[in-house]
SEPANU-23065 format. One record per residue (C-alpha): x, y, z. Coordinates in steps of 0.001 Angstrom, whole numbers, m for minus. Example, Ala and Ser with C-alpha at 12.3 -4.5 7.8 and 13.67 -1.06 7.14 Angstrom:
2
SITE        x        y        z
SITE    12300    m4500     7800
SITE    13670    m1060     7140
% end
This chain:
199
SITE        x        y        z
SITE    24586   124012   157108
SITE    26032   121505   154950
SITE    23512   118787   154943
SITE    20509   121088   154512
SITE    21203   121954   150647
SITE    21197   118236   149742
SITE    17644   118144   148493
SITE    18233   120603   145949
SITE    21795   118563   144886
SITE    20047   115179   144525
SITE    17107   116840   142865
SITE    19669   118971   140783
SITE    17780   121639   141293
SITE    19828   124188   138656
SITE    17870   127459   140042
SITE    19436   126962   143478
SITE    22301   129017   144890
SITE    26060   126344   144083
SITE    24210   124875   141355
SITE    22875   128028   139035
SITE    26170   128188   137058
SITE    26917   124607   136296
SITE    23660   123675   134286
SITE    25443   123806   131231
SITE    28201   120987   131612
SITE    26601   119544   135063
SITE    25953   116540   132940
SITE    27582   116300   129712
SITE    31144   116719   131313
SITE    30663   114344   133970
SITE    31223   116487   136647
SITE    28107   115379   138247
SITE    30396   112134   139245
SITE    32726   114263   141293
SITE    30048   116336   142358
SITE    28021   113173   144181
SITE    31005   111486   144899
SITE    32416   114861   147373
SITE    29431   115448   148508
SITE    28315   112026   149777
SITE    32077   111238   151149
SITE    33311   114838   152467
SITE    30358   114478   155192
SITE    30832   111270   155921
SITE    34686   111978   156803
SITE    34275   115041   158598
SITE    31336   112948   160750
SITE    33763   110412   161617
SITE    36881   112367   161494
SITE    34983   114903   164444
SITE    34565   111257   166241
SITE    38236   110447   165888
SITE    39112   113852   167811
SITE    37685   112558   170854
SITE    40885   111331   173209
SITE    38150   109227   175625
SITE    37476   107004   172290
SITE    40903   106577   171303
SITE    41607   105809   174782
SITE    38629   103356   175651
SITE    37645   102169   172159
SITE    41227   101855   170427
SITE    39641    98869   167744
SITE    36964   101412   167216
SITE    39034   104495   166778
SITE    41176   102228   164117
SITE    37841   101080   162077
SITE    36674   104311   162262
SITE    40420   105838   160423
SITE    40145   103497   157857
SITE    36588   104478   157046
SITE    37994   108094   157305
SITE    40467   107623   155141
SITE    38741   105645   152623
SITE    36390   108561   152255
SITE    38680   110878   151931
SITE    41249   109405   149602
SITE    38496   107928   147673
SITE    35796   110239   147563
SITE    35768   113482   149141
SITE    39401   114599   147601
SITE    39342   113217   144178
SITE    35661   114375   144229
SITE    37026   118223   144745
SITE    39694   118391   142784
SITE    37527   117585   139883
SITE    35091   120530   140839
SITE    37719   122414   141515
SITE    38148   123146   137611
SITE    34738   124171   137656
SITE    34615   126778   140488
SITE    32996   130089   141008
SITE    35237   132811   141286
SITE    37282   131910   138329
SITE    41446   130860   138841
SITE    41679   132096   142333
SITE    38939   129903   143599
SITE    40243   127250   140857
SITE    43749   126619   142061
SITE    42686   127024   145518
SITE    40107   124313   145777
SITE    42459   121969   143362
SITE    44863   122792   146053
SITE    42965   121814   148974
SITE    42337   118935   147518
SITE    45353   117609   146486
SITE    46468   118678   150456
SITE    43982   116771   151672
SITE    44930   113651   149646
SITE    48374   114061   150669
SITE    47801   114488   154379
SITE    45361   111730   154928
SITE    47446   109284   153032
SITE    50726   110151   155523
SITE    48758   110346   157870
SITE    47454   106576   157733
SITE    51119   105564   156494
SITE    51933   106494   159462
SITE    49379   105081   161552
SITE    50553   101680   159727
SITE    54084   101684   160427
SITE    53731   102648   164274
SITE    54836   106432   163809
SITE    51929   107730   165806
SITE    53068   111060   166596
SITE    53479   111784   162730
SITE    50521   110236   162060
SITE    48474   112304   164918
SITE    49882   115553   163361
SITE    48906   114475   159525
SITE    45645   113494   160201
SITE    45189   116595   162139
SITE    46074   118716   159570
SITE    43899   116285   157102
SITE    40769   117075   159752
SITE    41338   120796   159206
SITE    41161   120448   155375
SITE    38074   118917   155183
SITE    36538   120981   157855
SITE    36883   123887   155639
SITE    33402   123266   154078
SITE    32622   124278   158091
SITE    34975   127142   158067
SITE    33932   128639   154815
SITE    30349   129117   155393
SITE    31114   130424   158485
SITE    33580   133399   157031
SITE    31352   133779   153963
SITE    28948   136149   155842
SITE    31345   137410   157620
SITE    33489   138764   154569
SITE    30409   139525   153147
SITE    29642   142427   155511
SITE    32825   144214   154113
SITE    29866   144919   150954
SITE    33480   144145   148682
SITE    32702   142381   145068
SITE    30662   139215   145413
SITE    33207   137405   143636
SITE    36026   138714   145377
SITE    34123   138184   148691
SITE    33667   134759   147826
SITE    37469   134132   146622
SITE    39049   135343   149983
SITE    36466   133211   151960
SITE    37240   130254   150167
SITE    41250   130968   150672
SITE    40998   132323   154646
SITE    38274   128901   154981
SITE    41706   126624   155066
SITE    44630   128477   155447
SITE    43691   130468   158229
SITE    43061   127458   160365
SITE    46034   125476   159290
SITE    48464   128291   160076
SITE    46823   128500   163078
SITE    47084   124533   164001
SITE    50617   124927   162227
SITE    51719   127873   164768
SITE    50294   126282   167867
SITE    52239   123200   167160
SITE    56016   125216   166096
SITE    55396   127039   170037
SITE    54834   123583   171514
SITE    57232   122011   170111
SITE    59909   124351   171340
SITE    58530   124843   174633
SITE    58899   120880   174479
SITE    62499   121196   173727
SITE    63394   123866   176135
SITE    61970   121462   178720
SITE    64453   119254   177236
SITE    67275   121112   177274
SITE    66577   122466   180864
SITE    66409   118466   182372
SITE    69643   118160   180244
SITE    71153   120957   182082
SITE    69763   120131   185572
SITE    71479   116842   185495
% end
């Protein structure tokens, strides 16, 4: 789903579905930097960020799980976020979709970079949770053309159809991740408490 469109990208093909509205500046207002740029480094991280999920790697290949972070975050914090927060000023469904892809971006940003601070100075339970919640961001391209057709079976306003897909493709899952995580972590303490108690 999100490699097969790439012939029309490299081809700029401007009669093609993401592309028809951005014929007019694709160009002239550079935005076919950070266009190339997301789209050649948001794959690559979410290929090698799916990778890093895998416990049996981390466990088994640990010099290989570390190369393959760096690459991670390299394409992230290089390409893929810097890449979508410039084409997030150019997005379809006017401010809504705007500030939310800006948003996502700058998230993403943000997470990966704790998340490999963390990695760096030994904190690996932060940085497990950060680059978890980095994962999630940049599997939204995943997420949203998932709920797209989904949302679109409501028959609501393309546009608006479009701007709640694009909001639910993130949030949704990162409340979700965010929720499971607040329940664990006080069933984790009530364990706690009751081995406190015991003793």
């Amino acid at each position: 789903m999100i490699l097969t469109p790439f012939g029309y990208y490299f081809a700029a093909d401007f009669e093609y579905g993401f592309l028809r509205d951005k014929r007019e500046f694709f160009f002239s207002s550079g935005y076919f930097i950070a266009f190339y740029t997301h789209i050649v480094g948001a794959p690559a991280a979410f290929l090698s960020g799916t990778l890093q999920v895998s416990r049996t790697l981390r466990q088994n290949w640990p010099q290989l799980h570390r190369w393959l972070g760096r690459f991670y975050c390299l394409a992230v914090l290089t390409a893929a976020a810097p890449g979508g927060l410039v084409m997030g000023f150019w997005a379809y469904g006017g401010l809504s979709s705007q500030v939310c892809f800006s948003l996502l971006a700058g998230l993403t940003w943000i997470a990966t970079f704790l998340g490999w601070r963390f990695a760096r100075i030994g904190q690996l339970k932060k940085h497990a949770k950060w680059v978890l919640r980095s994962y999630l961001l940049i599997a939204s391209a995943i997420c949203l053309r998932l709920i797209h057709p989904l949302l679109s079976e409501l028959q609501l306003n393309h546009e608006l159809t479009y701007q709640l897909a694009v909001w639910a493709s993130w949030v949704l899952p990162l409340a979700l991740f965010e929720l499971v995580r607040w329940f664990s972590d006080r069933a984790k303490c009530r364990c706690a408490d009751a081995v406190v108690v015991s003793r």
